[in-house]
Kinemage of the C-alpha trace (Angstrom):
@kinemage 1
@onewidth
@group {chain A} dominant
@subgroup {mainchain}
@vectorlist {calphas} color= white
{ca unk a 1} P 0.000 0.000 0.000
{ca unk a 2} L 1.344 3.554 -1.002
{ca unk a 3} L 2.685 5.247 2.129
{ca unk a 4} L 1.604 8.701 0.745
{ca unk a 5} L -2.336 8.089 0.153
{ca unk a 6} L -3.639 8.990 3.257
{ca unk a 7} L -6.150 5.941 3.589
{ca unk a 8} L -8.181 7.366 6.379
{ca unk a 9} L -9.363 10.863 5.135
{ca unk a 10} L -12.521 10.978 4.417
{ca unk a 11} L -15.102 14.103 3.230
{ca unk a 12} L -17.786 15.508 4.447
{ca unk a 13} L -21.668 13.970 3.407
{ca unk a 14} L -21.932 17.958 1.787
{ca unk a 15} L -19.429 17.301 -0.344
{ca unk a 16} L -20.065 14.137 -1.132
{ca unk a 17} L -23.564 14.767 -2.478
{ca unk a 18} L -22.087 18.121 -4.506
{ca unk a 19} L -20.077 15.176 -6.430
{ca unk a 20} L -23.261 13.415 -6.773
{ca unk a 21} L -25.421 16.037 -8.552
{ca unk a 22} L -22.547 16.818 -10.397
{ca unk a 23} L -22.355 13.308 -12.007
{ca unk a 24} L -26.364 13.047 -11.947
{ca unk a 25} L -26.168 16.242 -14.902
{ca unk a 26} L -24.781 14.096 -17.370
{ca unk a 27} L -27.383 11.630 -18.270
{ca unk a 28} L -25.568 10.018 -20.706
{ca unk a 29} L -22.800 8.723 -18.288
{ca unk a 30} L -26.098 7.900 -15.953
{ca unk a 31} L -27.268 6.104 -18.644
{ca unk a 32} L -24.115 4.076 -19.640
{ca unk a 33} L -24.071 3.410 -16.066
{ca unk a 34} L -27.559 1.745 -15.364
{ca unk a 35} L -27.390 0.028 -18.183
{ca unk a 36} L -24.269 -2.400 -16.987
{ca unk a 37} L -25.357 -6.152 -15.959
{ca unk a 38} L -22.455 -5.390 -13.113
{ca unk a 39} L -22.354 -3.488 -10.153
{ca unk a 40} L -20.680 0.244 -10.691
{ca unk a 41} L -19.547 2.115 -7.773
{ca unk a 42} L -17.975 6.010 -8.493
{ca unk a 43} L -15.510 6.718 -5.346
{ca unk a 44} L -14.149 10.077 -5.290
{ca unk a 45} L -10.212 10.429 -3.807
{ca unk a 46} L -11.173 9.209 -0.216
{ca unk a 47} L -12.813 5.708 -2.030
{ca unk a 48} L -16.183 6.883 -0.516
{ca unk a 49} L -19.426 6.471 -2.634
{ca unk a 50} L -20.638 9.559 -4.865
{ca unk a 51} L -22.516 7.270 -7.184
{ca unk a 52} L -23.938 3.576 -7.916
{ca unk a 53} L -26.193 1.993 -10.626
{ca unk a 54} L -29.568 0.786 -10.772
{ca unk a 55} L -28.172 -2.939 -10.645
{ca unk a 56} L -26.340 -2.290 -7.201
{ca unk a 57} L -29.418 -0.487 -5.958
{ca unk a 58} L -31.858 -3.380 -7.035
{ca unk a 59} L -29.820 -6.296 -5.675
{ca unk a 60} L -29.148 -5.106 -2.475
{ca unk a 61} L -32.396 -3.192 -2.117
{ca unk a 62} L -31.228 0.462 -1.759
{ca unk a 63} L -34.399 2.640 -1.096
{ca unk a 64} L -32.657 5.859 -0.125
{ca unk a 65} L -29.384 7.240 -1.735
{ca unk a 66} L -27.840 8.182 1.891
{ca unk a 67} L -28.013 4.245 2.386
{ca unk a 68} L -25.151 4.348 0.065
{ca unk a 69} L -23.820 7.693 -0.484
{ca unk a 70} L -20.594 8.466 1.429
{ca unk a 71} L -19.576 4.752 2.157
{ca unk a 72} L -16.812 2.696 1.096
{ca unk a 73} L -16.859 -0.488 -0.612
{ca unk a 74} L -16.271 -2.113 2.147
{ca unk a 75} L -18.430 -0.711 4.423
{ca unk a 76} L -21.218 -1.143 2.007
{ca unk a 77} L -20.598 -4.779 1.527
{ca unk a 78} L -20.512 -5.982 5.051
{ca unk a 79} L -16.372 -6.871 4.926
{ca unk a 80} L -15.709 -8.475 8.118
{ca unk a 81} L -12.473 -6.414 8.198
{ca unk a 82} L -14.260 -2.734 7.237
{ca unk a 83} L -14.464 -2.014 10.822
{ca unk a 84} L -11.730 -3.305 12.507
{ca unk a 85} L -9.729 0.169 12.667
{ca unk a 86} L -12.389 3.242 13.911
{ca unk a 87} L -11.414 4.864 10.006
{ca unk a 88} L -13.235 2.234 8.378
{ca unk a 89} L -13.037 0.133 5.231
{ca unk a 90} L -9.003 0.377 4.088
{ca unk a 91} L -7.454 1.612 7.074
{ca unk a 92} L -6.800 -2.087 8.859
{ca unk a 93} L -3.871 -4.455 8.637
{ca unk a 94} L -5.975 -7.097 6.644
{ca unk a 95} L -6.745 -4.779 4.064
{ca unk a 96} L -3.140 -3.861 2.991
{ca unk a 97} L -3.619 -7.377 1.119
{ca unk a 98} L -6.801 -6.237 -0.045
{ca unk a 99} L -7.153 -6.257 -4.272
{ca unk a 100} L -10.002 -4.083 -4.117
{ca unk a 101} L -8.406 -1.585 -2.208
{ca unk a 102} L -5.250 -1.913 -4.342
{ca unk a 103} L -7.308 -1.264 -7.533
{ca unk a 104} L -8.846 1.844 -6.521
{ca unk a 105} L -5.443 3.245 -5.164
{ca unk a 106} L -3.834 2.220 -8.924
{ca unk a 107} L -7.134 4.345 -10.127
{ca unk a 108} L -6.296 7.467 -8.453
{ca unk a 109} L -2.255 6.916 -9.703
{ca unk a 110} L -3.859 7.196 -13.487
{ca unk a 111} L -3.841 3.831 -13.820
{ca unk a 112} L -6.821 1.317 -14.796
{ca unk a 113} L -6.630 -1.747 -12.634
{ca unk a 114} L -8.211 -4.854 -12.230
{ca unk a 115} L -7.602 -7.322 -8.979
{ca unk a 116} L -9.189 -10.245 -7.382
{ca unk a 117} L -11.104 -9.491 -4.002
{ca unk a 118} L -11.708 -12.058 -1.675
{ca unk a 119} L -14.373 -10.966 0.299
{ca unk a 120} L -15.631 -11.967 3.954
{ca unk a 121} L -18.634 -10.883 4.449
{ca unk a 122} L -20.694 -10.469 7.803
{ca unk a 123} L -24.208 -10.720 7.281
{ca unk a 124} L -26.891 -11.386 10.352
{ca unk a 125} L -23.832 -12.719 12.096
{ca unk a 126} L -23.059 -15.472 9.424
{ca unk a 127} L -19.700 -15.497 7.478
{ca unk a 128} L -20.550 -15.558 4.049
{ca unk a 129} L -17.476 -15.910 1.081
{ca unk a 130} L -17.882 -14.287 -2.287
{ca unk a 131} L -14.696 -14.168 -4.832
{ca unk a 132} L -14.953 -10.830 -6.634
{ca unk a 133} L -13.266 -9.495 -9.650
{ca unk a 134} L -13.247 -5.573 -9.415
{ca unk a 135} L -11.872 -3.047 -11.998
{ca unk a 136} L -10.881 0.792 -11.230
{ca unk a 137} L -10.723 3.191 -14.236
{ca unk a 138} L -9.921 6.619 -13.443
{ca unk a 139} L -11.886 9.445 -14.881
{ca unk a 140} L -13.060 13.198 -14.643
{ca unk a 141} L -16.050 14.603 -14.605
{ca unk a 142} L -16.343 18.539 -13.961
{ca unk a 143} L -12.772 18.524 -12.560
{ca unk a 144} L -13.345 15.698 -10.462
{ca unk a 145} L -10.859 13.058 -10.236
{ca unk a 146} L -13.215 10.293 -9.670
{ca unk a 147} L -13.001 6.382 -10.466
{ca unk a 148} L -15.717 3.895 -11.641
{ca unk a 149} L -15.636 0.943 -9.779
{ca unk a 150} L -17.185 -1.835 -11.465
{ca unk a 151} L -17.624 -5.355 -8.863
{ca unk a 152} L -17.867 -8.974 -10.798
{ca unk a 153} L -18.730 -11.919 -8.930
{ca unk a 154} L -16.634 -14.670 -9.972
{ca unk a 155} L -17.766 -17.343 -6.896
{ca unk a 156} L -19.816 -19.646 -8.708
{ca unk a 157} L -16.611 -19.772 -11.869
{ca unk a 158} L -13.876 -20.191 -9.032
{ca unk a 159} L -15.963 -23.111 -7.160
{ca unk a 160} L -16.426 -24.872 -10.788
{ca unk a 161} L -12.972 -24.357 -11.378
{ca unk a 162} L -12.236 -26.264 -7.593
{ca unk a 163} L -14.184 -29.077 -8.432
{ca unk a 164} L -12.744 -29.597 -11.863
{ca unk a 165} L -8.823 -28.577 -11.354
{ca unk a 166} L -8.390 -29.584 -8.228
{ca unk a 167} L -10.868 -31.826 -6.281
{ca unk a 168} L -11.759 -34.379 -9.012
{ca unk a 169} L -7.878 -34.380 -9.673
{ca unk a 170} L -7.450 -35.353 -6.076
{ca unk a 171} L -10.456 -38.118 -6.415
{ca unk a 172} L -9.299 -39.536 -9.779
{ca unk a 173} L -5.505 -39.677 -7.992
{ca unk a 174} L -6.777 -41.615 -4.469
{ca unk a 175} L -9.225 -43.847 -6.742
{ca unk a 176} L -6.238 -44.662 -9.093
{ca unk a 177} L -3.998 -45.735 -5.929
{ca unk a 178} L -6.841 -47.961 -4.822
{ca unk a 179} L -7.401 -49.608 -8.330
{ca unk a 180} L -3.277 -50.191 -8.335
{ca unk a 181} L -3.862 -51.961 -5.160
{ca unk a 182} L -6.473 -54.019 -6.093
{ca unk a 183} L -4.813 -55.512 -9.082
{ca unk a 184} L -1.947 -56.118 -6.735
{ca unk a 185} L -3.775 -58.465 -4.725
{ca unk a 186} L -5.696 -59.714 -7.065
{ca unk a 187} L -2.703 -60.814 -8.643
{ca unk a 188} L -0.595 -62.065 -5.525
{ca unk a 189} L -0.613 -65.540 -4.769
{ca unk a 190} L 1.128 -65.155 -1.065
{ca unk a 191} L -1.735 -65.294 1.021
{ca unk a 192} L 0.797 -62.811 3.579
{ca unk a 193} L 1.525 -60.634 1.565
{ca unk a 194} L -2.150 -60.156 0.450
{ca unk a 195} L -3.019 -59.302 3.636
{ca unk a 196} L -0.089 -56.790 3.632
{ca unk a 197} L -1.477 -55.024 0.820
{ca unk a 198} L -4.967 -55.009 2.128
{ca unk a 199} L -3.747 -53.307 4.870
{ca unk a 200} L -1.971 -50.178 2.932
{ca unk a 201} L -5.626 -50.140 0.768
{ca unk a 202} L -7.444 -49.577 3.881
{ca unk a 203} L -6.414 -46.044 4.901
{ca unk a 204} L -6.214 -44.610 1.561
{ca unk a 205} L -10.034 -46.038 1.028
{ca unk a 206} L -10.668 -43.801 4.321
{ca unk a 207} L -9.228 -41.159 2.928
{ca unk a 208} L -11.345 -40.733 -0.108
{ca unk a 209} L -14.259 -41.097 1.752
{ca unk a 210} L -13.773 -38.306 4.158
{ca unk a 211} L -12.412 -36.286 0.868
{ca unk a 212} L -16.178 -36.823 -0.329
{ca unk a 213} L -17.484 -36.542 3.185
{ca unk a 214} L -16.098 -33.024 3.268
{ca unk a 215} L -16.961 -31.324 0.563
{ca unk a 216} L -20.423 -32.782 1.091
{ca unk a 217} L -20.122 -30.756 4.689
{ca unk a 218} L -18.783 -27.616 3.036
{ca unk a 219} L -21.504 -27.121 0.610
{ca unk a 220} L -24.059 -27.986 2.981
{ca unk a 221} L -22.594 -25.791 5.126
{ca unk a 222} L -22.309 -22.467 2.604
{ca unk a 223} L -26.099 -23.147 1.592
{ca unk a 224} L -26.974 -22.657 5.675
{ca unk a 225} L -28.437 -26.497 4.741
{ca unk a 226} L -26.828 -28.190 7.119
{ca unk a 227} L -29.401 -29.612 10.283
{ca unk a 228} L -27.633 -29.061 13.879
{ca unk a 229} L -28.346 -32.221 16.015
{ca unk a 230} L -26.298 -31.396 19.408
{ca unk a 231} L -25.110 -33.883 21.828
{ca unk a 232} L -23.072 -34.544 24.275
{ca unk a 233} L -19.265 -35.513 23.507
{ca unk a 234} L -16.376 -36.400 25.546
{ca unk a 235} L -13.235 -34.171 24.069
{ca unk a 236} L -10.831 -36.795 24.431
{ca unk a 237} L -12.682 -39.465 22.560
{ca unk a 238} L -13.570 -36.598 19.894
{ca unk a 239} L -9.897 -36.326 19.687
{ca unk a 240} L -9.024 -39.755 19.538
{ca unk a 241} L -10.985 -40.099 16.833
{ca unk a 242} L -9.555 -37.356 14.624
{ca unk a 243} L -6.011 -38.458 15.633
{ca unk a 244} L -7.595 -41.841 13.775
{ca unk a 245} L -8.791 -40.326 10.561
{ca unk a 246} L -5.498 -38.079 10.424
{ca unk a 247} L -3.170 -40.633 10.720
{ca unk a 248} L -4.067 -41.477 6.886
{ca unk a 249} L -2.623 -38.396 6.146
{ca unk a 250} L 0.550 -38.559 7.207
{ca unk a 251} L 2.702 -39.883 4.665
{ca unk a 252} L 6.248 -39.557 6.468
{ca unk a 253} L 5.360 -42.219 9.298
{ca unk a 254} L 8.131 -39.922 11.395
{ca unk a 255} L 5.817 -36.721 11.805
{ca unk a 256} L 4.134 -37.546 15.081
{ca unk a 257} L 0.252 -36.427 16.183
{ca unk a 258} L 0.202 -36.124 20.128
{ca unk a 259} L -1.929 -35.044 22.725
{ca unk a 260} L -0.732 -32.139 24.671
{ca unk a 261} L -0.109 -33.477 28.372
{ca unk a 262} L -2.076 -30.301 29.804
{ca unk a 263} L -5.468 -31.732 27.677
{ca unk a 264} L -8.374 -32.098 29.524
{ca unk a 265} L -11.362 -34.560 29.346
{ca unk a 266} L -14.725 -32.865 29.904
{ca unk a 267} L -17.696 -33.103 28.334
{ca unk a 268} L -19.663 -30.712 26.042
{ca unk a 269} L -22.992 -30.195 24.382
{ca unk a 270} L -22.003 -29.399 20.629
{ca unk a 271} L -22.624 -30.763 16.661
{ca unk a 272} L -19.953 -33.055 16.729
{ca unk a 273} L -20.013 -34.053 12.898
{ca unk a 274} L -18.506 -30.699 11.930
{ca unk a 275} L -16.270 -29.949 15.656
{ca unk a 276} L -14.668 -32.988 13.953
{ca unk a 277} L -14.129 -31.552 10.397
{ca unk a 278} L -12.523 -28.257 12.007
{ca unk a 279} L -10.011 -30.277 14.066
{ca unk a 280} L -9.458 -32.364 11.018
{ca unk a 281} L -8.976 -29.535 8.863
{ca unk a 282} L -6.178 -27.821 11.529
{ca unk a 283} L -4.238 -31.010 12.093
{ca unk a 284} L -4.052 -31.654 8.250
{ca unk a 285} L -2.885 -28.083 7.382
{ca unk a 286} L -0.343 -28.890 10.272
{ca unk a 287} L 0.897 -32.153 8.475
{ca unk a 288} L 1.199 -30.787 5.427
{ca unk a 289} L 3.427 -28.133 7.068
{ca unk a 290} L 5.439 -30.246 9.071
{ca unk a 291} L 9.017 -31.770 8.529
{ca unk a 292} L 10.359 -35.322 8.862
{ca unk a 293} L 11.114 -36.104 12.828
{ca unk a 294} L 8.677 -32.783 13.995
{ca unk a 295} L 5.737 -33.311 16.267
{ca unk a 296} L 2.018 -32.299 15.987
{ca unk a 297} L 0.111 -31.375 18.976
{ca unk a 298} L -3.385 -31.844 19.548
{ca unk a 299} L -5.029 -29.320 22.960
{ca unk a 300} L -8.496 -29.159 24.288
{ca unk a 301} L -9.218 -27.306 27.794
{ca unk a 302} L -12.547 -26.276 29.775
{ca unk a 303} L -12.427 -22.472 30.201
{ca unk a 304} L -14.442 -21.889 32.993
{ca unk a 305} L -17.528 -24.010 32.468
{ca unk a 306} L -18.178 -21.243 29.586
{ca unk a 307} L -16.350 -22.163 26.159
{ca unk a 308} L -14.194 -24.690 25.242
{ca unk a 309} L -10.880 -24.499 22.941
{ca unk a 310} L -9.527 -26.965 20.579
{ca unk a 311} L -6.232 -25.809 19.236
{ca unk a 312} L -3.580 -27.608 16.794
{ca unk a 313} L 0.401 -26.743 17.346
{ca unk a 314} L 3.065 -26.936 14.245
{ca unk a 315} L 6.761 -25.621 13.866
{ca unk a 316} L 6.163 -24.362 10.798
{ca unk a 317} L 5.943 -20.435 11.281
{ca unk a 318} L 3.700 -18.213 9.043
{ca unk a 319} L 4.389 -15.167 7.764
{ca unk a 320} L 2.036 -12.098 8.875
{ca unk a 321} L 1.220 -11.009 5.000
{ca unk a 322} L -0.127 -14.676 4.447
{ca unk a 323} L -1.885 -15.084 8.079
{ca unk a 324} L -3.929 -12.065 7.227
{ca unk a 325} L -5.667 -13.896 4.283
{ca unk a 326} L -5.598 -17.156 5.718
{ca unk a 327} L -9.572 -17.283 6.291
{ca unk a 328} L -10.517 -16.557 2.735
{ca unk a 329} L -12.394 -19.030 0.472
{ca unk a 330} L -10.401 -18.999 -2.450
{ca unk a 331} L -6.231 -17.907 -1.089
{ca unk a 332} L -3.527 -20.533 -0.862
{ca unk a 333} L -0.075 -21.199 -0.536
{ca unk a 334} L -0.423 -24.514 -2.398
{ca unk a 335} L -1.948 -23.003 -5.835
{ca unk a 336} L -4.876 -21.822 -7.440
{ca unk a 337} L -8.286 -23.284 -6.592
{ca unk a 338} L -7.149 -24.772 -3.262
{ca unk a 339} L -7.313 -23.109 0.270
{ca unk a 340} L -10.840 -24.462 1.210
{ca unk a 341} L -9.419 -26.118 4.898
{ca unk a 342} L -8.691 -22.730 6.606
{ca unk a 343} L -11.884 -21.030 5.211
{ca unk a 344} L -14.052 -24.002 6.249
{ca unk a 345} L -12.455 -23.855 9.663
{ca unk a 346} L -13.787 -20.328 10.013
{ca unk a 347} L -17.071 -21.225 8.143
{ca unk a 348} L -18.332 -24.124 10.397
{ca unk a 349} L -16.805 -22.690 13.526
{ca unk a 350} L -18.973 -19.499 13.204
{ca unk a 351} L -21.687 -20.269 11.504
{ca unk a 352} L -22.263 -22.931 13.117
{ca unk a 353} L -20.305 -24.331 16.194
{ca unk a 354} L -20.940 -20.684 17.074
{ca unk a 355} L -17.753 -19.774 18.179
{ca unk a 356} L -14.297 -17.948 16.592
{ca unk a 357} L -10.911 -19.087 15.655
{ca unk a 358} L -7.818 -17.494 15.798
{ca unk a 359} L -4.262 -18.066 14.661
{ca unk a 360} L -0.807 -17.009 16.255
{ca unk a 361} L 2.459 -17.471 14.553
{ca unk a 362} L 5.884 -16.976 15.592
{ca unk a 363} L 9.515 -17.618 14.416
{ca unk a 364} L 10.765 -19.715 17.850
{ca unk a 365} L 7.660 -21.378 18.490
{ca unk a 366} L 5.508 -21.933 15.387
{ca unk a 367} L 1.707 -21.844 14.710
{ca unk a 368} L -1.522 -22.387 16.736
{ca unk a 369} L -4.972 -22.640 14.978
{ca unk a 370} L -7.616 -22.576 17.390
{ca unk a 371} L -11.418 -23.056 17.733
{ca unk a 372} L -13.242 -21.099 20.635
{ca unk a 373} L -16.829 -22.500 20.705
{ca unk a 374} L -19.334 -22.839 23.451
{ca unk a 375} L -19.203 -25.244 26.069
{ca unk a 376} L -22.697 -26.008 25.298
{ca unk a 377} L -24.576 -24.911 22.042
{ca unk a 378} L -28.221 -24.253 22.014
{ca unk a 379} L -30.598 -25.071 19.764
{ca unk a 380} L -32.557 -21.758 20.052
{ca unk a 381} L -29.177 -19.954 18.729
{ca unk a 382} L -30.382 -20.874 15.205
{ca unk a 383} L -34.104 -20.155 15.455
């Protein structure tokens, strides 16, 4: 981010609506405008709103212009992060790795720029991810540097591209390790040895099934489909059980998955099915970041008869400019169309567990992923 645009000026409503009758004069522009099957924003130099077309105002159901007029993009899209500094949408640490915000920055430099966004948004308390392309063109109208600020949503083209690029890929690889195992013991005569291979089919069998099983639970989840049935759960059996599925994961058989000696067994009232698929989801983002001989460790603890915290340790550390975007739907380290486990951590965990998750990351001791959830979750939190 440029150190000399001031990102938290902003101008007064007055001025703001001067821009607007300014722009509303030229009905041709107007016209261009409202007739675009995208959303159009026009920010003035503080990226607040001075103008917005007919399709922005129909889909999200503006009935008065000062609903709109004077905000940022973030602010009027419900970014989680618009609010976490008192100067609003731009001004917070998360949104330095923000492509909308770089975009309209470019715009006011002369220069017409288009960026991915991907956007967290907070709506009636529920996390809800939407990948955006955006595109800032500068322009002037009646000495007003000003720049048009069109928003594409690109969600449903990035989930298709998941599913084909790299999900199925993943499928077609697991199936075609199962079918080389088959034909191995279909073809071995050592009745020892068969059993041997049997063995080594097992786990990767388990692992395509909870492949399936999860993006089952992720969609359900993102389509607010997704039934709660809460019970009670012991957190050391819970964890057992993960430490079980994960074990198919680890290919190096000298990364280790432990229990931290200062775990405790209690129990709690919660939708098990998916507490599972968060701890899964940490303690596989931890294997893939661990090295030959390190350890994985797995802690749970009571806090105060209130909430209850599940948290994954690694050695691996994380940098700060990739920690900030961990959470999003669609940003990875391991390529394009992949970092689904840390968003669905923060998906199922809200949404649903109704709780938050945090990550801390440090050169001498490596990373934590935690999950803060209620002790005991009630049914009448989702009525």
């Amino acid at each position: 981010m440029s150190e000399e645009y001031d990102y938290k000026l902003r101008v007064s409503q007055k001025e703001i609506k001067d821009i607007y009758y300014k722009i509303i004069r030229h009905y041709e522009f107007v016209d261009i405008m409202d007739a675009m099957p995208v959303w159009i924003l026009v920010l003035n130099k503080t990226r607040q709103v001075v103008y917005y077309n007919s399709k922005l105002a129909n889909d999200i159901c503006i009935t008065n212009k000062d609903q709109v007029l004077g905000k940022r993009p973030g602010e009027l899209f419900n970014c989680q992060h618009a609010w976490e500094e008192h100067e609003g949408c731009g001004t917070s640490k998360f949104c330095q790795y923000c492509g909308a915000v770089q975009a309209i920055v470019n715009s006011h430099l002369g220069v017409k720029d288009v960026q991915k966004c991907n956007l967290l948004m907070n709506v009636n308390n529920q996390t809800n991810a939407v990948d955006l392309e955006v595109t800032a063109t500068p322009t002037n109208i009646e000495g007003e540097e000003l720049t048009i600020f069109s928003v594409l949503d690109i969600s449903f083209f990035n989930r298709s591209l998941f599913i084909e690029k790299t999900f199925l890929h993943d499928i077609g690889n697991t199936v075609a390790a199962i079918i080389s195992n088959t034909n191995l013991i279909a073809d071995e005569d050592d009745s020892e040895l068969k059993d041997e291979l049997i063995k080594l089919l097992i786990p990767t069998a388990h692992q395509l099934m909870d492949e399936i099983y999860a993006q089952q639970e992720i969609r359900k989840a993102e389509l607010g489909e997704w039934e709660i049935e809460a019970k009670s759960v012991s957190s050391l059996t819970l964890i057992d059980e993960v430490i079980n599925i994960c074990k198919h994961y680890i290919i190096d058989s000298d990364i280790k998955l432990e229990l931290d000696k200062s775990a405790e067994d209690f129990i709690l009232i919660t939708e098990s099915v998916l507490l599972k698929r968060v701890i899964i989801n940490m303690l596989k983002n931890a294997i893939e970041a661990s090295a030959s001989g390190e350890s994985i460790t797995i802690l749970c603890k009571n806090i105060n008869d209130v909430s209850a915290i599940f948290s994954v340790h690694n050695l691996k550390y994380i940098p700060e400019n990739i920690r900030l975007q961990l959470f999003h739907r669609s940003f990875s380290t391991k390529g394009k169309g992949r970092g689904l486990g840390t968003y669905s951590i923060k998906l199922l965990t809200e949404n649903y567990l109704k709780g938050e998750v945090a990550v801390q990351s440090d050169q001498e001791h490596g990373t934590v992923f935690s999950a803060i959830i209620p002790l005991r979750l009630e049914r009448r939190e989702f009525n």
